[in-house]
C-alpha positions as CSV (number, residue, x, y, z in Angstrom):
1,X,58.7,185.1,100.0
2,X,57.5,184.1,103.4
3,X,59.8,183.9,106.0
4,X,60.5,180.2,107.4
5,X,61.2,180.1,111.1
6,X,62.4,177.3,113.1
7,X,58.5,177.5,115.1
8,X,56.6,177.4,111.4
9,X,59.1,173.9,110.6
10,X,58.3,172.5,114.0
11,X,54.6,173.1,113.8
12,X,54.9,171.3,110.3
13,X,56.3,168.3,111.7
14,X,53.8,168.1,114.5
15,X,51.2,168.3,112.0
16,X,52.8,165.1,109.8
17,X,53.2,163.0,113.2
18,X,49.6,164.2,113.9
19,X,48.2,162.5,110.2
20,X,50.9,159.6,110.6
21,X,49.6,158.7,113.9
22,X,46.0,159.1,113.1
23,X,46.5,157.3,109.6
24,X,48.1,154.7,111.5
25,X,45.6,154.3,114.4
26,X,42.8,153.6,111.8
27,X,44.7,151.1,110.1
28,X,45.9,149.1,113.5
29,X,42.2,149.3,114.1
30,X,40.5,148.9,110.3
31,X,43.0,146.2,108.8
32,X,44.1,144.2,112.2
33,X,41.7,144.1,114.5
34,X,38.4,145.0,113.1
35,X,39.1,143.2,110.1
36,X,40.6,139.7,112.2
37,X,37.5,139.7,114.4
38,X,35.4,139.9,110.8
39,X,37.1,136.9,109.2
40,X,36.5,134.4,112.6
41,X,33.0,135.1,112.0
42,X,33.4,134.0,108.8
43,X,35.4,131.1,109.6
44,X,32.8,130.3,112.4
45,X,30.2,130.3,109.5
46,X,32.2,127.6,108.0
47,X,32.8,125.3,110.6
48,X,30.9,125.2,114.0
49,X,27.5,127.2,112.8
50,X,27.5,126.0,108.9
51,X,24.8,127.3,107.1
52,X,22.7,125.1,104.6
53,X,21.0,125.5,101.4
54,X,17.7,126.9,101.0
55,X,17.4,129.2,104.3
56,X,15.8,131.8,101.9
57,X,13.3,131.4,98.9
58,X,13.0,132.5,95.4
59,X,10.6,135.3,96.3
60,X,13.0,137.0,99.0
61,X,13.7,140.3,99.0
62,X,17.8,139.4,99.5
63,X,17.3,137.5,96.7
64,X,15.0,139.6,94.1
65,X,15.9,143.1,95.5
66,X,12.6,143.9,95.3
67,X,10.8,145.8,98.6
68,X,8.0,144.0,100.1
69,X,4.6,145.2,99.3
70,X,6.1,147.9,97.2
71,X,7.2,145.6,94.9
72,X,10.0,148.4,93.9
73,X,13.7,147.2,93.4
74,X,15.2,148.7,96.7
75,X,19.0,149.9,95.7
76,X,18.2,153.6,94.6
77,X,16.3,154.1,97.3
78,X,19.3,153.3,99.4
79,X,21.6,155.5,98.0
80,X,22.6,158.0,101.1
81,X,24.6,160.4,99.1
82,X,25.4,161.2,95.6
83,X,27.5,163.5,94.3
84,X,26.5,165.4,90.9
85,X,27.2,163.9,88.0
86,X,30.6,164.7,86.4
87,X,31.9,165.8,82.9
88,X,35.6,164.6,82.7
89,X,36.0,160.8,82.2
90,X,38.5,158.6,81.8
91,X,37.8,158.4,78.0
92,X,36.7,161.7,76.2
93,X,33.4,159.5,74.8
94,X,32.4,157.7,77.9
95,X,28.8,158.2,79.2
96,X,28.0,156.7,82.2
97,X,24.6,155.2,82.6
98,X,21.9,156.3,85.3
99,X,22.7,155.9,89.2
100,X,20.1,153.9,89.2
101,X,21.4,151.6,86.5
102,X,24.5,151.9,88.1
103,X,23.5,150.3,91.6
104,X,21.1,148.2,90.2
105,X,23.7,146.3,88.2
106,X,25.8,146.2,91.5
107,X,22.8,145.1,93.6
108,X,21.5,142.3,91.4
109,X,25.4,141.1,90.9
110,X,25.5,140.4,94.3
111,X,21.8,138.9,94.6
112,X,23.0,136.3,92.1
113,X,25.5,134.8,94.4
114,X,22.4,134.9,97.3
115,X,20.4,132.7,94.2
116,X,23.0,130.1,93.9
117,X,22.3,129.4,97.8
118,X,18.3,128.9,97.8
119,X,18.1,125.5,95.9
120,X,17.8,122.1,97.4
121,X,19.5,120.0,96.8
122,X,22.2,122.1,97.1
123,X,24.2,123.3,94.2
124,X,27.7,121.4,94.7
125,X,30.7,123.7,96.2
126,X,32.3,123.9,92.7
127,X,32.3,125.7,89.3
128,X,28.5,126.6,89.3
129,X,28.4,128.0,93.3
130,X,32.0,129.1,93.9
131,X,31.2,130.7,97.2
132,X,30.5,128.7,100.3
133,X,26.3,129.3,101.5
134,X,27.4,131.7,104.5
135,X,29.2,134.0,102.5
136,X,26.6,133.7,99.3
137,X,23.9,134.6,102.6
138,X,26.1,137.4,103.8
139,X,26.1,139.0,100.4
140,X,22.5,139.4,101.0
141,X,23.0,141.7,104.0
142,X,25.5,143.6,101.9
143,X,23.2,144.4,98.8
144,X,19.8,144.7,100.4
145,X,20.4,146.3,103.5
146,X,23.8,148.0,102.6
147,X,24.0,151.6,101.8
148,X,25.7,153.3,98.9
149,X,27.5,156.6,98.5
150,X,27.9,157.2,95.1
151,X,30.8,159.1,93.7
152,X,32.3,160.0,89.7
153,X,35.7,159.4,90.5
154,X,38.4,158.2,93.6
155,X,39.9,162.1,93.3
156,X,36.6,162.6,94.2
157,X,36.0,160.4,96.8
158,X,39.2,161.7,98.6
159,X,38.2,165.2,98.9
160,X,34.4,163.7,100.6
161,X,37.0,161.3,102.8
162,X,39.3,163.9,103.9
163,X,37.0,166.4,105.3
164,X,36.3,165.4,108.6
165,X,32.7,166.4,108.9
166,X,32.2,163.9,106.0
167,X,33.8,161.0,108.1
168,X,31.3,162.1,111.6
169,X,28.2,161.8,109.6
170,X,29.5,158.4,107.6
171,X,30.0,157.0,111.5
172,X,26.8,158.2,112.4
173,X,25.1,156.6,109.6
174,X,26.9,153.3,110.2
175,X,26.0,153.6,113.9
176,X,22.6,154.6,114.1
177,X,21.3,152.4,111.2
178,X,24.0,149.2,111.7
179,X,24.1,148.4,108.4
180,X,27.5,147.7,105.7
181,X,28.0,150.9,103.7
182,X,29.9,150.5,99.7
183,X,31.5,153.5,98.0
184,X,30.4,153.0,94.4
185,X,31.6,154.6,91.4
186,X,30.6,156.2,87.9
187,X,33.6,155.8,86.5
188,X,34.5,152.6,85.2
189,X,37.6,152.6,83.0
190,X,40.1,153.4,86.4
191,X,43.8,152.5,86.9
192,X,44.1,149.5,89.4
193,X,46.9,150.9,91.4
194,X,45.0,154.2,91.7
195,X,42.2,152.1,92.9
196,X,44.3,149.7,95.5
197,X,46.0,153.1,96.8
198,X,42.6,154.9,97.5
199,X,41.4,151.9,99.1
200,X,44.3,152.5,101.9
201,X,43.4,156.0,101.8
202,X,40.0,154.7,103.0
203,X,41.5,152.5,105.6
204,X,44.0,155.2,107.0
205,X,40.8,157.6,107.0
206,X,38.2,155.3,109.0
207,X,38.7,152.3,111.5
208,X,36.9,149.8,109.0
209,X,38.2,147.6,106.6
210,X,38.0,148.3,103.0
211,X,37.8,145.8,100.5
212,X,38.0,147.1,96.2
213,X,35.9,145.2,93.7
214,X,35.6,145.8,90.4
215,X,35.8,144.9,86.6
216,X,39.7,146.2,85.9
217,X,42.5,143.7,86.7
218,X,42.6,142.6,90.6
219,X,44.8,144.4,93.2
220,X,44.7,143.7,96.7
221,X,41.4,141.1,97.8
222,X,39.7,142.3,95.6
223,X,36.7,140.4,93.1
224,X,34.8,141.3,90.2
225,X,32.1,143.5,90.2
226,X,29.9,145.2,87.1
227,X,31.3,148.6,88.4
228,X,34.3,149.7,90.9
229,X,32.7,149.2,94.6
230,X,34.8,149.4,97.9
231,X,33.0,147.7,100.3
232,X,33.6,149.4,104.1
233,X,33.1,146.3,106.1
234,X,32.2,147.5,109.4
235,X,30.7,144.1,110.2
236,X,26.9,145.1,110.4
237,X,26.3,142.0,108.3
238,X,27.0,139.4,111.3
239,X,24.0,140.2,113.3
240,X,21.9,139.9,109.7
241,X,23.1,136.2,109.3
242,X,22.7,135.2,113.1
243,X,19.3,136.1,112.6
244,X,19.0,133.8,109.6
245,X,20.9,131.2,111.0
246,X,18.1,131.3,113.7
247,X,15.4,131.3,111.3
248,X,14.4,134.6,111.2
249,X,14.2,135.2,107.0
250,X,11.4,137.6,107.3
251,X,13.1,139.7,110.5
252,X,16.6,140.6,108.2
253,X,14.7,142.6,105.7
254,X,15.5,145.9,106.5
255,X,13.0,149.1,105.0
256,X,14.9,151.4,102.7
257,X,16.1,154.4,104.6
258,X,14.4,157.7,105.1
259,X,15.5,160.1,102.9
260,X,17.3,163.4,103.8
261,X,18.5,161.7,106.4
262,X,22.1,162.1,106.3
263,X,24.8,164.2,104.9
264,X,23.0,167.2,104.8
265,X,24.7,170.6,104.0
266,X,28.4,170.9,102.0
267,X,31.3,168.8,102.2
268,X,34.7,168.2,100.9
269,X,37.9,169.7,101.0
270,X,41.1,170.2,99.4
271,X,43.4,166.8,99.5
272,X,46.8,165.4,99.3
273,X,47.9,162.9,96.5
274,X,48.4,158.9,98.6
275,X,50.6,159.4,101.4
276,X,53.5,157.0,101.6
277,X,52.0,154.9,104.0
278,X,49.6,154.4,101.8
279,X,51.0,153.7,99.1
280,X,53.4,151.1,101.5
281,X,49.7,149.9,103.2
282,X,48.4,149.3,99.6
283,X,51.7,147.2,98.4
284,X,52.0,145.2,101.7
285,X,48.7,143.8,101.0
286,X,48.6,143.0,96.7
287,X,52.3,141.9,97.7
288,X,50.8,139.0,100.2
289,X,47.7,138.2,97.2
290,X,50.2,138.1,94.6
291,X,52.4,135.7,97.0
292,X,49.7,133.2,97.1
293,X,49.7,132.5,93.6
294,X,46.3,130.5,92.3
295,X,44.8,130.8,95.2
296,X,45.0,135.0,94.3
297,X,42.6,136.8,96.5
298,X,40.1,134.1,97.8
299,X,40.7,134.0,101.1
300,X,38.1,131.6,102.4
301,X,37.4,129.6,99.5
302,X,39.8,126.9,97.7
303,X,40.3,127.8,94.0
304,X,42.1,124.8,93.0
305,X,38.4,123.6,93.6
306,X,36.3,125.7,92.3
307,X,38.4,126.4,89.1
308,X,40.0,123.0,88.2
309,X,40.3,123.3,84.8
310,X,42.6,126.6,85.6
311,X,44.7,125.0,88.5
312,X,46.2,122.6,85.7
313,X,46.5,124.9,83.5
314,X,48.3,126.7,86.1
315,X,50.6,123.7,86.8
316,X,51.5,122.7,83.6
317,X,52.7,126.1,82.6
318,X,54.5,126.7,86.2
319,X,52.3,130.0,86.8
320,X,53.8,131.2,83.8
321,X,51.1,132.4,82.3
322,X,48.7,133.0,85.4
323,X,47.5,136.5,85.7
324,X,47.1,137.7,88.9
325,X,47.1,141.1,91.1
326,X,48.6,144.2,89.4
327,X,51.7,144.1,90.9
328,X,52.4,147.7,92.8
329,X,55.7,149.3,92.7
330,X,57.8,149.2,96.3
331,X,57.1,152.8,97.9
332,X,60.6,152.1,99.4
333,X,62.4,151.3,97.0
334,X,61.6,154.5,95.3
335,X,63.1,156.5,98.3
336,X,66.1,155.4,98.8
337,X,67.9,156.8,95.9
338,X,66.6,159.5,96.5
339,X,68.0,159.6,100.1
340,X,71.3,158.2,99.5
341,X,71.7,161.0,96.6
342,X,70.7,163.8,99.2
């Protein structure tokens, strides 16, 4: 057996402040005060600079996905890296469906909410247009412009994540082109708390907020989505709506990017299960969803108003039977047995 000297423990607990303080600096950054400047634009969007109906048309690339002049749906084409298809799934008899397919459904998910948005007069803030027009717009410069890496699984995702020649050529991408990036996902039948605690793995690992969507029960903010899709919000999308607010629809239709491009050569590397900060990072969050009963994870946007029938359902059973965010189990909790047995 290897010998363990008191220099070998000391260089081991250098190395955990080292990925504590660097997991922690990306979230003080990512969650706090990346993500607070993100959400008084948003707010700004719905008070002082309110956008109206109809800034865009039926025929707009935002809203049919399709490349002007090519008249070619642009989501594969914006796929910056893909890993290989895999072979274990969730469920022994699960197939998943084309890449293509696979961001197409995403893409044209998120067009819809651009749709609702085009018509005047306006679609009433209700039921049938359950977003506000600035964050239905805002969608646009996620789906159209946005970029997609494309990975099977999370396990998967973490050992791309982790290396850190991965993470330079992700900023890169996100600074040389200035667009929002989403992480999307073959596999579809995943465990929610798997997901909410890879999406703090994403947070502790770059200075962007990460939001999880998908089609499984909610954790954290996230919403629905035809497949599992963390959106890395890095806030490209404000300059794409100040140019529509100023009129500029033709000017926010970005070309797909070249391709070869990026990530070129081999990544990934061994990884660690969820560290306990992110599994407390991950709980902190659903815990404050989950706190705001009906209103759930809708941040910006009144339920009670847009789902009316539900908030008196809600009331009249006391939230008794409401369904909302996974709950997470308290990483502390679980350790102080454990360190009142030791």
């Amino acid at each position: 057996m290897p010998t363990i000297t008191a220099s070998s423990v000391n260089a081991r607990k250098r190395d955990r402040l080292k990925e504590a303080f660097f997991m922690t600096q990306n979230i003080v950054r990512g969650n706090l005060i990346h993500n607070t400047g993100g959400a008084f634009h948003v707010l700004r969007l719905l008070s002082i600079h309110q956008l109206p109906a109809g800034l865009l048309t039926a025929d707009h690339p935002w809203v049919t996905g399709l490349i002007p002049q090519e008249e070619e749906l642009i989501w594969p084409r914006n796929i910056v890296f893909r890993t290989p298809v895999g072979t274990l799934w969730a469920t022994p008899d699960y197939v998943p469906e084309p890449d293509e397919a696979i961001v197409g459904k995403v893409g044209r998910f998120l067009a819809s909410m651009v749709r609702k948005s085009i018509l005047t007069p306006e679609i009433p803030h209700g039921p049938q247009r359950r977003m506000p027009h600035a964050i239905n717009y805002l969608h646009g410069a996620v789906h159209y412009n946005g970029l997609t890496l494309l990975f099977n699984t999370f396990a998967e995702a973490m050992q791309y994540l982790a290396d850190p020649r991965f993470r330079r050529e992700l900023r890169r991408l996100i600074r040389v082109e200035r667009r929002e990036v989403t992480l999307v996902f073959r596999e579809r039948h995943y465990d929610p708390q798997e997901f909410a605690y890879f999406s703090a793995f994403v947070m502790s690992h770059l200075p962007w907020f990460a939001n999880v969507n998908g089609a499984g029960r909610k954790v954290m903010w996230g919403n629905p989505s035809p497949y599992p899709a963390v959106n890395i919000i890095n806030g490209a999308w404000v300059a794409d709506i100040s140019r529509l607010r100023h009129g500029d629809a033709a000017g926010i239709v970005r070309p797909p990017v070249m391709g070869g491009s990026y990530f070129q050569g081999d990544f990934g590397v061994p990884t660690r299960d969820f560290h306990s900060l992110e599994r407390l990072h991950a709980y902190l969050i659903n815990s404050w969803v989950r706190r705001r009963g009906f209103r759930g994870g809708l941040y910006f946007v009144d339920r009670r108003r847009i789902e009316p029938e539900r908030y008196q359902q809600y009331l009249s059973t006391e939230g008794r039977e409401w369904t909302g965010n996974q709950p997470l189990p308290n990483p502390l909790r679980s350790r102080w047995p454990r360190r009142r047995s030791a």
